[in-house]
Steps between C-alpha positions, in 0.01 A plus 500: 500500500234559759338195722208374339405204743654389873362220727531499888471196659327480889389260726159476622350488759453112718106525438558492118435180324604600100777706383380830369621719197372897433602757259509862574653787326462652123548425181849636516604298806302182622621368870407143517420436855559064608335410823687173622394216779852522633843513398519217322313621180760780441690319245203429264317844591835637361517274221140599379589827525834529284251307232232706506751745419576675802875764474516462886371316783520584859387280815370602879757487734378192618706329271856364595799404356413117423142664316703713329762240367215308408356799290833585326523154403102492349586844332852391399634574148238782444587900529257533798621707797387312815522690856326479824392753739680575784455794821776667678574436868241844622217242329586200784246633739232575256542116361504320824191649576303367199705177425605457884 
């Protein structure tokens, strides 16, 4: 069975007032893109998403480990793969200079 549709869940920028949801991709394969006001809307962002019939979601690395047990919880008893993004230790210089 191939992917059909996959959400990714980001945060957006501090100037942003309302969350934001795009999707790209083709009929085969829809990515259903979640622009959040910070981490706090990760558990229903990922909730939508597993209803709207989403076979995996994946969130920004911005994202810890209390988000994510808050998303695991919202997505709990469904067969949705949840994972976040994460960068290898060459990526720490590259980060601190656009996150600080």
């Amino acid at each position: 069975m191939a992917l059909n549709k996959w959400g990714f869940v980001y945060t957006l920028g501090p100037d942003a007032a309302v969350e934001r949801r795009d999707e790209i991709g083709s009929e085969g394969c829809r990515l259903v893109a979640v622009g959040v006001l910070d981490v706090s809307g990760a558990a229903h962002a990922a909730e939508e998403l597993a209803k709207s019939g989403c076979e995996l979601i994946e969130f920004c690395g911005a994202f810890g480990a209390a988000a994510m047990a808050e998303v695991l919880d919202a997505v709990g008893g469904r067969d949705v793969p949840v994972g976040v993004v994460s960068y290898g230790g060459d990526a720490a210089t590259g980060l601190h200079r656009i996150f600080g």
